[in-house]
DRENDO-1510 file (C-alpha; in Angstrom, 1 decimal, always signed):
<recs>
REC; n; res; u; v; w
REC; 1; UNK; +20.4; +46.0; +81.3 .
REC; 2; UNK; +23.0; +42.9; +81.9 .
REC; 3; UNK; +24.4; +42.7; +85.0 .
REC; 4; UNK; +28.0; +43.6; +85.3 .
REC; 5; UNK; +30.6; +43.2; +88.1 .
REC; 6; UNK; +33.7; +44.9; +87.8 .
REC; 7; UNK; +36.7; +43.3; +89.6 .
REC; 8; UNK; +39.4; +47.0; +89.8 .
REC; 9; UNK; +42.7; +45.5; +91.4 .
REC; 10; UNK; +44.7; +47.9; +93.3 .
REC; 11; UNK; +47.8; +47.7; +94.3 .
REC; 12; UNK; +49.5; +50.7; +96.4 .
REC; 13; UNK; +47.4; +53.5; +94.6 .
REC; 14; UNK; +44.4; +54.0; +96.5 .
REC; 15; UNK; +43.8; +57.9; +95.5 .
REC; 16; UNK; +43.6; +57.2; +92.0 .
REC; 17; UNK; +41.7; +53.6; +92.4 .
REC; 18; UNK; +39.1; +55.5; +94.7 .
REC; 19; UNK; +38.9; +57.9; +91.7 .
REC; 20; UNK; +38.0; +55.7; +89.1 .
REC; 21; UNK; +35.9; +53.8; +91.5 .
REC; 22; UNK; +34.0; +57.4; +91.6 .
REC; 23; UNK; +33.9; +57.4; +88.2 .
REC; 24; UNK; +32.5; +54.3; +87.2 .
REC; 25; UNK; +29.6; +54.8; +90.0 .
REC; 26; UNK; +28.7; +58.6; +87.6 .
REC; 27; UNK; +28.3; +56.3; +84.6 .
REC; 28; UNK; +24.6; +55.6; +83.3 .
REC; 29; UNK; +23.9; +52.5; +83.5 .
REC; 30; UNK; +25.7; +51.9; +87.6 .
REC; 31; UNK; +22.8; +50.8; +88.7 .
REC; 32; UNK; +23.2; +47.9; +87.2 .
REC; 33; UNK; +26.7; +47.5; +88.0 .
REC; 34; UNK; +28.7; +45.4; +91.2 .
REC; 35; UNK; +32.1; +47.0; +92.1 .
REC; 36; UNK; +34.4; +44.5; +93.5 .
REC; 37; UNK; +37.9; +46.1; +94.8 .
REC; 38; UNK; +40.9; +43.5; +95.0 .
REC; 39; UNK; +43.3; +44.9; +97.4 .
REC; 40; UNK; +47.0; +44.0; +96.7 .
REC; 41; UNK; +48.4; +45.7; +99.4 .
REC; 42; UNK; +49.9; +43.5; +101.1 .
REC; 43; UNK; +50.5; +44.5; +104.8 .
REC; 44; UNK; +48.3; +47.9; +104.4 .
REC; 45; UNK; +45.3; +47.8; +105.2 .
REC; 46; UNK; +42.3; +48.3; +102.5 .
REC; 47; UNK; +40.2; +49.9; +105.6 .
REC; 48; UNK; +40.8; +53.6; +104.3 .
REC; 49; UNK; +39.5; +52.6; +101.0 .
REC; 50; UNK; +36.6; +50.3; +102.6 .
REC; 51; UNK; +35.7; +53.7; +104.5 .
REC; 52; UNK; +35.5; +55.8; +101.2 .
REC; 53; UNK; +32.5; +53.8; +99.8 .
REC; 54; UNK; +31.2; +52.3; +103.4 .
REC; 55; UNK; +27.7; +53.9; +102.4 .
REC; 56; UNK; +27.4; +52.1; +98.4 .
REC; 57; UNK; +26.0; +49.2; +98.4 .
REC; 58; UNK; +27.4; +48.1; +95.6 .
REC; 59; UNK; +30.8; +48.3; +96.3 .
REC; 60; UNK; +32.7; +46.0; +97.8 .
REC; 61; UNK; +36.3; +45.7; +99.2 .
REC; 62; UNK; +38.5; +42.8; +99.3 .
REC; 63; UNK; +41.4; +42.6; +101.2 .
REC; 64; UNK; +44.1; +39.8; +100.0 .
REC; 65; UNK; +46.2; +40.5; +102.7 .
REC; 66; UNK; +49.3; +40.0; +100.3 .
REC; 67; UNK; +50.4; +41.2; +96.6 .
REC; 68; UNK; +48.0; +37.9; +94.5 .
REC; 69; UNK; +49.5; +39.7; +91.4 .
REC; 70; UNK; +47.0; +41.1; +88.5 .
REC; 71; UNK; +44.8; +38.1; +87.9 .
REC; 72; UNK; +45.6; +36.0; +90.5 .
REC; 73; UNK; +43.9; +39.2; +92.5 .
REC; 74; UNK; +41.0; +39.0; +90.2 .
REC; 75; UNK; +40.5; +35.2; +90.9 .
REC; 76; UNK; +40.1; +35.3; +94.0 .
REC; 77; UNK; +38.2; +38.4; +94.1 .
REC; 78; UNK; +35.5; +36.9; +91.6 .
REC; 79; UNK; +35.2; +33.7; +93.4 .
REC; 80; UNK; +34.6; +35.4; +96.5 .
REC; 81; UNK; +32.3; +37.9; +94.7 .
REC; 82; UNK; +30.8; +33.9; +93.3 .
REC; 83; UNK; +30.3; +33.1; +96.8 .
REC; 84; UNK; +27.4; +35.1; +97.6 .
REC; 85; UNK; +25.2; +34.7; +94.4 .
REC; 86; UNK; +25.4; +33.9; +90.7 .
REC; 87; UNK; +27.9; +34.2; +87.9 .
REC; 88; UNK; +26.7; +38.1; +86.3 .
REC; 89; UNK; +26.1; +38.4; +82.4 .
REC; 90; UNK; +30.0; +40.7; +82.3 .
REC; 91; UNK; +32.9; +40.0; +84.8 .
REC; 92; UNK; +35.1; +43.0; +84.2 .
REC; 93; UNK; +38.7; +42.9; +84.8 .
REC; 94; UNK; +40.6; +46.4; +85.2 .
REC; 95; UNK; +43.3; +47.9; +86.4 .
REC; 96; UNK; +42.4; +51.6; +87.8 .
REC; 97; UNK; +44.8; +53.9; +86.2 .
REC; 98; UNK; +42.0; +54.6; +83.9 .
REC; 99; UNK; +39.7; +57.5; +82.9 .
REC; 100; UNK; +36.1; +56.9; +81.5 .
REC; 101; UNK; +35.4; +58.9; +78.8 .
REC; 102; UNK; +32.0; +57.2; +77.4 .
REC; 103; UNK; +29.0; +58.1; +79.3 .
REC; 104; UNK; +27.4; +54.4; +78.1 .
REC; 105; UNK; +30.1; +52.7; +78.7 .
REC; 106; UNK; +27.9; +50.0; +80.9 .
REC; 107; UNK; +24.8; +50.8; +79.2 .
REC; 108; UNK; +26.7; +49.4; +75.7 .
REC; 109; UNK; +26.6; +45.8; +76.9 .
REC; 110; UNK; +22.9; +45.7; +76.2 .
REC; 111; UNK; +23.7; +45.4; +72.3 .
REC; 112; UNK; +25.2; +42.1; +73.2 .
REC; 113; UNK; +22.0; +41.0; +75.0 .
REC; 114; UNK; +21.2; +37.6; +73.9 .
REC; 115; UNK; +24.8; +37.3; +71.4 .
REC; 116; UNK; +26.3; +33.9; +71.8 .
REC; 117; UNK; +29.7; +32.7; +71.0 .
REC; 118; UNK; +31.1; +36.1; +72.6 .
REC; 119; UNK; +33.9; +35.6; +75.7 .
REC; 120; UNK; +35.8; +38.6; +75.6 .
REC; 121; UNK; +34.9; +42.8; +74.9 .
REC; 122; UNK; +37.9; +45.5; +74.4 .
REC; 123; UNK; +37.3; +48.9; +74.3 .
REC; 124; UNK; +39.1; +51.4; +72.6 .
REC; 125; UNK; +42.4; +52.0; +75.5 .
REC; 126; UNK; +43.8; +55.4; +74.3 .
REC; 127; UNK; +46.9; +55.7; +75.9 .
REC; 128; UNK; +47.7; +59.2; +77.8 .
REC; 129; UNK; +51.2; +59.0; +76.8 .
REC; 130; UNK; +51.2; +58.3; +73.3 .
REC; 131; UNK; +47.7; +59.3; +72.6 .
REC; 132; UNK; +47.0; +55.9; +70.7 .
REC; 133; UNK; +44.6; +53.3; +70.9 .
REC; 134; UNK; +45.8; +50.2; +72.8 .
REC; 135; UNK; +43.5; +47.7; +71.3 .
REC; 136; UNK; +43.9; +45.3; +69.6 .
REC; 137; UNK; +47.0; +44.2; +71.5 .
REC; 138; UNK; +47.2; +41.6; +69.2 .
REC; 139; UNK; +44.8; +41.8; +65.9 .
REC; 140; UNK; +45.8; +38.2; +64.5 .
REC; 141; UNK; +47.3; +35.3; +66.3 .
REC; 142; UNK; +51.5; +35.8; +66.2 .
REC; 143; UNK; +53.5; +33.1; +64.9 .
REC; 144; UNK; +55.5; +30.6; +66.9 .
REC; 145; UNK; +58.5; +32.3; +65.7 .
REC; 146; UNK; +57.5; +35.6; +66.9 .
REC; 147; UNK; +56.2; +34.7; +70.3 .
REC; 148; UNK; +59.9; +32.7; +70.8 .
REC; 149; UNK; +62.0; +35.3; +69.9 .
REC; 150; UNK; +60.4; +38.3; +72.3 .
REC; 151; UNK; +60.8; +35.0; +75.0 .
REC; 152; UNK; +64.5; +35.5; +74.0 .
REC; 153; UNK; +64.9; +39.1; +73.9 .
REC; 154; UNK; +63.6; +39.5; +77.4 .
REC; 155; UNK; +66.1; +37.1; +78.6 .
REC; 156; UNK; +69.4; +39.8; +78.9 .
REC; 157; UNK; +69.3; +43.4; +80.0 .
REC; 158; UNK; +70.9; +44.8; +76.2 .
REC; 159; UNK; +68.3; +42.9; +74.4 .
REC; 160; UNK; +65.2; +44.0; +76.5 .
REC; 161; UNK; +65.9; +47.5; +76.6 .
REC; 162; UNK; +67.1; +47.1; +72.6 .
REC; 163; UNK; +63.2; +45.5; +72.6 .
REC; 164; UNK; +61.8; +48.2; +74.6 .
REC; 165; UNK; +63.4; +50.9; +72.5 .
REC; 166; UNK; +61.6; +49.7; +68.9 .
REC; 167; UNK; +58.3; +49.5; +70.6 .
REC; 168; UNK; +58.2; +53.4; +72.3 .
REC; 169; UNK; +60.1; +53.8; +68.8 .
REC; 170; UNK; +57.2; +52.8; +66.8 .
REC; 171; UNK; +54.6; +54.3; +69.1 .
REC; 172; UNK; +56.1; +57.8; +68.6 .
REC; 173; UNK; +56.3; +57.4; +65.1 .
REC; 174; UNK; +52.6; +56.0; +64.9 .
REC; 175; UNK; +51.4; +59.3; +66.8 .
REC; 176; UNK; +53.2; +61.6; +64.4 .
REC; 177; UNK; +52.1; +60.6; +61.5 .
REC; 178; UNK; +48.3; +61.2; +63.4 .
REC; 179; UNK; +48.8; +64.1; +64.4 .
REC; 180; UNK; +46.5; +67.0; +62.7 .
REC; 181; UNK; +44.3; +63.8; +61.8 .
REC; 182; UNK; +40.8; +63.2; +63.0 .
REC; 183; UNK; +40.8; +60.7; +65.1 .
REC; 184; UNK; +38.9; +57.7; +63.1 .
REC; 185; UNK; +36.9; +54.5; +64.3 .
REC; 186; UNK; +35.7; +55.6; +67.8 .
REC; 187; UNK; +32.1; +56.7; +67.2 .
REC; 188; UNK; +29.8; +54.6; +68.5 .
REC; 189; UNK; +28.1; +53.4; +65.1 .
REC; 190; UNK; +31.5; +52.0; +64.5 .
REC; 191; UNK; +31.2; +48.7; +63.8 .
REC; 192; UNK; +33.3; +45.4; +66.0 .
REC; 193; UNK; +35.5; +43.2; +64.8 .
REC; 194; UNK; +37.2; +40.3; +65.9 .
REC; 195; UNK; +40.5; +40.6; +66.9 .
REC; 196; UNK; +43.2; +38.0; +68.9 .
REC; 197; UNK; +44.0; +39.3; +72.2 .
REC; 198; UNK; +42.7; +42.2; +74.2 .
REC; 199; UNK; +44.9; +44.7; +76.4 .
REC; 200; UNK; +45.1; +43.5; +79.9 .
REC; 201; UNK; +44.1; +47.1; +81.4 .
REC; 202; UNK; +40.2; +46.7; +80.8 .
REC; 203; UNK; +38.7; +43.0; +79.8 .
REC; 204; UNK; +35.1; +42.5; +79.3 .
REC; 205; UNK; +34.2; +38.2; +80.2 .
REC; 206; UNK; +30.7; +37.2; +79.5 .
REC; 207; UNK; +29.4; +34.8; +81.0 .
REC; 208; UNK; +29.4; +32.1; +78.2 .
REC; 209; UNK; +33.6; +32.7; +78.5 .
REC; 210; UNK; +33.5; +31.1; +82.8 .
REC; 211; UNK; +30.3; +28.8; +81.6 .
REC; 212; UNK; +32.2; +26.8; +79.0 .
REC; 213; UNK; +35.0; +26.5; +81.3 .
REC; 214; UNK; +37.3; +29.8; +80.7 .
REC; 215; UNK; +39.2; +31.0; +84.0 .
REC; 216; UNK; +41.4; +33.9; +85.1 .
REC; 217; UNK; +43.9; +31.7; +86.5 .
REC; 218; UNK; +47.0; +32.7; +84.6 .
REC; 219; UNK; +50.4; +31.0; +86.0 .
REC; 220; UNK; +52.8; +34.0; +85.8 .
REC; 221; UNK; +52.7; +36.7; +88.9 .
REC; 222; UNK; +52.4; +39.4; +85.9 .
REC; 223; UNK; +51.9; +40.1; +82.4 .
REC; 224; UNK; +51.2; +37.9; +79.9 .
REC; 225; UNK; +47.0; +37.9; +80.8 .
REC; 226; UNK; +46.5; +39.0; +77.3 .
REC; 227; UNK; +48.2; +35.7; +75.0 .
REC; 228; UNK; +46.6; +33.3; +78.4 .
REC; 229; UNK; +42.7; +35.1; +77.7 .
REC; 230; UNK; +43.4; +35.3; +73.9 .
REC; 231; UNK; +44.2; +31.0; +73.7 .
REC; 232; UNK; +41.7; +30.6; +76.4 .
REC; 233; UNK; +39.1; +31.7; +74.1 .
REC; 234; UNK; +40.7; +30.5; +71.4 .
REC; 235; UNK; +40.3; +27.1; +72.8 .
REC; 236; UNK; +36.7; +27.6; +74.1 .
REC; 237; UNK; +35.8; +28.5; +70.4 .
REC; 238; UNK; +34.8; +32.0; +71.6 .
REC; 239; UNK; +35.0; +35.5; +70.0 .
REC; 240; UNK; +37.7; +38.2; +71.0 .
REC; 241; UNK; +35.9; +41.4; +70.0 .
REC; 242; UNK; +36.9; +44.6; +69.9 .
REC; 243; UNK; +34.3; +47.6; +70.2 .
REC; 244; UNK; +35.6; +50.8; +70.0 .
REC; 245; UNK; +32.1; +51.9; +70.9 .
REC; 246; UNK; +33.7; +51.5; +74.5 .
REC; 247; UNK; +35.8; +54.0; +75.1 .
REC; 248; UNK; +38.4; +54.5; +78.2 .
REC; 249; UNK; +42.0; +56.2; +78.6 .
REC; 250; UNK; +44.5; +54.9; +80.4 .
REC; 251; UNK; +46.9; +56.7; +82.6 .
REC; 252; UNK; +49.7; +54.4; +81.8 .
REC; 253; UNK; +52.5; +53.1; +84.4 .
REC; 254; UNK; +51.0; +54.6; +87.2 .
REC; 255; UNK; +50.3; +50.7; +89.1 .
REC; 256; UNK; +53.7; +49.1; +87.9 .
REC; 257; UNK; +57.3; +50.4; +87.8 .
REC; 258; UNK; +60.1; +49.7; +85.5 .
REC; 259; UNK; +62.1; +47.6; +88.5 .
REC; 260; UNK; +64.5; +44.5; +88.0 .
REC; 261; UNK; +61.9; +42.6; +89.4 .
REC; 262; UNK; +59.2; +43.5; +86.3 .
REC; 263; UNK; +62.0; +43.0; +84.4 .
REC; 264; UNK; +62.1; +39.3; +85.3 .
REC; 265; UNK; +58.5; +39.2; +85.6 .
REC; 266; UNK; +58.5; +40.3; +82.3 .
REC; 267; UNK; +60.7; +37.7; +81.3 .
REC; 268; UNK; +58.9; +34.9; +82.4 .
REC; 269; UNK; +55.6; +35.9; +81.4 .
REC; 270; UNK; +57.4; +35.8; +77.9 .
REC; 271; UNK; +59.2; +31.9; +78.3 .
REC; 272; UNK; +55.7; +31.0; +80.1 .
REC; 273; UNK; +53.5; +32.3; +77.0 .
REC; 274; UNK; +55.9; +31.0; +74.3 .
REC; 275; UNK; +56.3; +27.8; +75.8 .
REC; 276; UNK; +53.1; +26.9; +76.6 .
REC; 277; UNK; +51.2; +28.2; +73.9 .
REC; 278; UNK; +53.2; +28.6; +71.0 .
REC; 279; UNK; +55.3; +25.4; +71.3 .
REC; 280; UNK; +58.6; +25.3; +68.6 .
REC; 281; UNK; +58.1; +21.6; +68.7 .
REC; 282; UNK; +54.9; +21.9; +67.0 .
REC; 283; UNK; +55.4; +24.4; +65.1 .
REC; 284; UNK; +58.2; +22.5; +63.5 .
REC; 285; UNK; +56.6; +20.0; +62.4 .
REC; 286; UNK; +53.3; +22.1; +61.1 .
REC; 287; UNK; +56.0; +23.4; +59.1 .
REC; 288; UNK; +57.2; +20.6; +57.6 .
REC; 289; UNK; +54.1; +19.1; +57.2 .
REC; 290; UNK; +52.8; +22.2; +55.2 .
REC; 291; UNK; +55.6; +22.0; +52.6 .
REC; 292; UNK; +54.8; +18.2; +52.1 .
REC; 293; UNK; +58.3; +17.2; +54.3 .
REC; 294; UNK; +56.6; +14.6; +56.3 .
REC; 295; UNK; +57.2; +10.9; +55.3 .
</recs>
């Protein structure tokens, strides 16, 4: 079995992260597995939480001592996990509104055993609110275009929520037309593909991804991990696959609220993401290039 360590981040929802916690321990597989929990809590103490697993030795509780955000806790979690021995064949990045629902979810890994040019796993996410799989977040690489004009929508209030609205839109309408339909490509014979970019709730690193130089330092406070991961490995000439053989719900919303201030992290995750990555000025001119308009 590879060794896996799997960096939860909580942040104000200790109940539900010493749930899964509980959870993941029950899977087969545990043994070989390191829990790492990234406390976000800011002035309240992780103690409580530290108390719940004082007796499992492979749990371990880091206290930030402020709100790092979602992977700027799991940086610094993982390099302190780093501290005290090597980089493990998975690093596992999760938020813990999630239920497992495969009993191999660990012991799965082992089919990658020896598999190079892999930097990311994502499992199948099925949403308990629309009862859809969240994976891929992205099956193909978006367009310049596309990546500019959500930057622009989640600039004002009437064009966020407009933005907002289409995508619950399209998720309700996406769940009707399954509904009375087997659910399809979750067995565990199914076979992976590649996809673009992961959802942020549940990332799988190998250890090829940190080895050839990918990170989890991501410049926003919040959201946006999945387009910074997806054109990490993008850059690192690694595979983004998707395994629905993995499978995992998630109880969505219940470590984030819809405040102003996700608004405007929101907002810019979105500029941050666009400009960096997906950069009009060079799109323009792969544009023009493409339709023989250079001279």
């Amino acid at each position: 079995m590879p060794e896996i360590v799997l960096i939860c981040v909580n942040y104000h929802n200790d109940a539900q992260t010493v749930s899964f916690v509980r959870q993941v321990l029950g899977v087969a597989g545990s043994a070989h597995l390191r829990v790492v929990i990234a406390s976000n809590n800011g002035d309240r103490s992780a103690a409580p939480i530290a108390d719940e697993f004082r007796d499992a030795a492979n749990v371990r509780v880091v206290d930030l001592g402020r709100n790092c955000g979602y992977f700027g806790a799991a940086e610094l979690a993982l390099q302190e996990q780093l501290r005290s021995g090597p980089c493990p064949d998975w690093v596992i990045v999760s938020n813990t509104d999630l239920i497992v629902e495969s009993s191999s979810l660990f012991e799965r890994f082992d089919l990658y055993r020896g598999e190079s040019g892999i930097g990311v796993i994502a499992p199948a996410i099925v949403s308990t609110v629309t009862g859809l799989d969240q994976n891929p977040f992205y099956a193909r690489r978006p367009s310049a275009l596309r990546m500019h004009a959500i930057k622009w929508a989640q600039q004002t209030a009437p064009t966020r929520s407009a933005v907002a609205a289409g995508f619950y839109l399209r998720q309700w309408l996406k769940r009707g037309c399954r509904l009375g339909k087997p659910e399809a490509g979750f067995s565990a014979d199914t076979g992976a593909r590649i996809i673009y970019a992961p959802h942020g709730s549940f990332i799988a690193f190998s250890k090829e991804y940190f080895a050839r130089g990918g990170t989890l330092t991501h410049a926003p406070f919040l959201y946006g991990e999945e387009i910074m991961v997806a054109e990490t490995a993008r850059k690192l000439e690694l595979a983004v696959v998707y395994d629905p053989g993995f499978r995992i719900r998630h109880a969505e919303h219940a470590t984030t609220s819809r405040s102003p201030l996700v608004w405007q992290y929101q907002a810019d995750s979105a500029k941050h993401c666009a400009d960096t990555y997906f950069p009009l000025l060079r799109w323009r001119k792969e544009s023009s290039q493409s339709h023989g308009m250079v001279r």
